[in-house]
N, C-alpha and C positions, 0 to 999 in steps of 0.2 A: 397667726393665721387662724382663721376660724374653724367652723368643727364640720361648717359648709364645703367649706374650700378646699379644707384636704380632704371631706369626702370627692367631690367633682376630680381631684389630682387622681384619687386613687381609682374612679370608675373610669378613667380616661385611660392609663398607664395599663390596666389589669385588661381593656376591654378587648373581646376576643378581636377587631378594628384595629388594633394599636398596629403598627408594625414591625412586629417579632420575627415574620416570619411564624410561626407557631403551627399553623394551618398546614405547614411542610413534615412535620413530624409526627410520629405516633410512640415515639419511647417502646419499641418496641413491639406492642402491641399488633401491629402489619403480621408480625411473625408467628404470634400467639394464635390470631387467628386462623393462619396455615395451618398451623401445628394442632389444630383445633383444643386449644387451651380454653379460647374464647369461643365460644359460639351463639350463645342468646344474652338474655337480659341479665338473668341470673350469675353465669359465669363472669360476664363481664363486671357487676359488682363488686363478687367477690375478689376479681384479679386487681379492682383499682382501690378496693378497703384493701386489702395489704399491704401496695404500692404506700398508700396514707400513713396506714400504721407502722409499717415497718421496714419500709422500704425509701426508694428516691426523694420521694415527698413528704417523709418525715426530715432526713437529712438534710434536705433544699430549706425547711422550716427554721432549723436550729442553725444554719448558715445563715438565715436572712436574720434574727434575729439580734447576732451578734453582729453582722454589717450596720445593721440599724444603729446596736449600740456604738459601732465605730465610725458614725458617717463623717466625723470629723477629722478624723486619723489616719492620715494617710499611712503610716507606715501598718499598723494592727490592718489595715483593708487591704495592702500588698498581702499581709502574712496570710488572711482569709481565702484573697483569691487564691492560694499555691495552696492550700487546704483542699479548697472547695474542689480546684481540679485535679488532686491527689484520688477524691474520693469516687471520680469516675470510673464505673468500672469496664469501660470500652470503647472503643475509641470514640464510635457515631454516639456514645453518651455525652462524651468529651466536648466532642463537635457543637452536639446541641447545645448543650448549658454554652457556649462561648458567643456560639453564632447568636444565638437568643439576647444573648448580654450586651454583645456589642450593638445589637440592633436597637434592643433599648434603649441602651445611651446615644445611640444617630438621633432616633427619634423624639426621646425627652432632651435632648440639647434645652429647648427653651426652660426649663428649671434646673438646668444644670448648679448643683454648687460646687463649690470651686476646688475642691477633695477630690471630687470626681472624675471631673475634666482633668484633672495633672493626673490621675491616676491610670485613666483611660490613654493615655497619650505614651503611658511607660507600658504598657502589658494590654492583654485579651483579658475582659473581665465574665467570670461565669454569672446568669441572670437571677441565681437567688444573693449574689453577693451585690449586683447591680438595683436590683427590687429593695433591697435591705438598707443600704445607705441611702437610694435616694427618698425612700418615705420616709429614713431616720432624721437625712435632713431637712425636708420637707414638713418636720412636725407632726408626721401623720402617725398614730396610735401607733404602738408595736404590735400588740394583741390583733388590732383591726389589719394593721399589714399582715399579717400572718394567716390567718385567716382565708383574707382574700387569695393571697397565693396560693393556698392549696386549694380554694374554690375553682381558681383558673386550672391549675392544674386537671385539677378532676374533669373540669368541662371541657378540655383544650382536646384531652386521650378518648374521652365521651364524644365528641365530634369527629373525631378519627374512627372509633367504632362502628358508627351510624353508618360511616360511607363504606368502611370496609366490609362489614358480615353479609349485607347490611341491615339496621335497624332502623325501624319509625323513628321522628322525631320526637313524639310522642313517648315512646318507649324510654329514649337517651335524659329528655326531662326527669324522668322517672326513675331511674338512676344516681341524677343528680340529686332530686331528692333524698332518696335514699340515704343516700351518704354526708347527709349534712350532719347528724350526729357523730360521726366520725371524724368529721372534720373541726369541730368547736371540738372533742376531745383531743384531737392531737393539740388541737391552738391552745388547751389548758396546758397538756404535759410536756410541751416545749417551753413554756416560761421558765423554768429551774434549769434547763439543760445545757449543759456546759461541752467544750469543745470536746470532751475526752467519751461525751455521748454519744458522737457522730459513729454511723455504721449500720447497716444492713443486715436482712436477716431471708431476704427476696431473691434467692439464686435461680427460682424457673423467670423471670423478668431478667435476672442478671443476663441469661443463658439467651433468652429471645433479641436484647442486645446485639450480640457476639454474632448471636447465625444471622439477622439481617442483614449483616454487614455484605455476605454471600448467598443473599435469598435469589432468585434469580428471578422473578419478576416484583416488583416494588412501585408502591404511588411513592410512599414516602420516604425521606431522609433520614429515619430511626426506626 
């Protein structure tokens, strides 16, 4: 496959249009901004560099990674997915990574390979273990898969913020921007990182979690 082609696979799979479902969640962030955690530009930065560095989206990284490297291996992609949802720390986190995943594989069914599909067919797969195999078997870079995951990421929580506080469009670009350095750094320092990396260091995110579950008024599903 060309360097065309699994570009086009991955702007298609990652594109905030894909259907994930994605647009239903906010990873918490709904609650942050009650809790006035979140409130402008600034805070919200700072609450999704963390998230990147040392939180969900580093984890989800170092998950996708080794999916990639197992995209042919059904059984190491069984052991990942019981990992991946070990490291949930709440339920509606749970929820998302699964509902995300399985949505992904409805929707890339047409590149499905065939690791996949038996795998999907035994269990719920969580969506950095779904993103990971299928760009691993797709061909598509590890580095550039990685990457883009956590671009999505960032911009998926950044579009949930815009609607929640709310902020310009303008503003939420600007954000994103922001955070592209953080983002090629974590894609460096997850190349070396092994499963015994996996782990967290974000308990006011863990914490916004847990209380949405009982927020009492809610757009979203996280």
């Amino acid at each position: 496959m060309t360097t065309t082609t699994s570009t086009l696979r991955l702007l298609t799979w990652l594109s905030p249009a894909f259907p994930t479902g994605a647009f239903a969640y906010s990873h918490g962030v709904e609650w942050a901004v009650q809790s006035n955690d979140i409130t402008d530009r600034d805070s919200l930065l700072d609450w999704l560099e963390t998230l990147l560095r040392h939180g969900s989206a580093r984890t989800d990284t170092i998950l996708l990674r080794h999916a990639h490297r197992a995209a042919t291996d059904l059984d190491e992609l069984a052991k990942l997915t019981e990992l991946a949802l070990a490291t949930a720390p709440a339920a509606e986190r749970r929820a998302e990574t699964i509902h995300q995943g399985n949505a992904f594989l409805a929707a890339a069914r047409p590149w499905h390979p065939t690791t996949l599909q038996a795998l999907s067919e035994r269990t719920d797969i969580p969506y950095p273990i779904a993103v990971g195999a299928m760009t691993g078997a797709n061909n598509i870079p590890e580095d550039t898969a990685a990457a883009a995951l956590l671009h999505a990421f960032a911009a998926s929580l950044i579009s949930a913020a815009v609607r929640i506080i709310p902020l310009g469009q303008s503003t939420g670009l600007s954000v994103l921007a922001a955070l592209e350095p953080t983002i090629l750094a974590v894609t460096d320092e997850t190349k070396t990182a092994t499963l015994d990396d996996l782990g967290g260091a974000t308990w006011r995110a863990d914490l916004a979690a847990m209380h949405h579950e009982t927020q009492y008024t809610r757009l979203f599903r996280s």
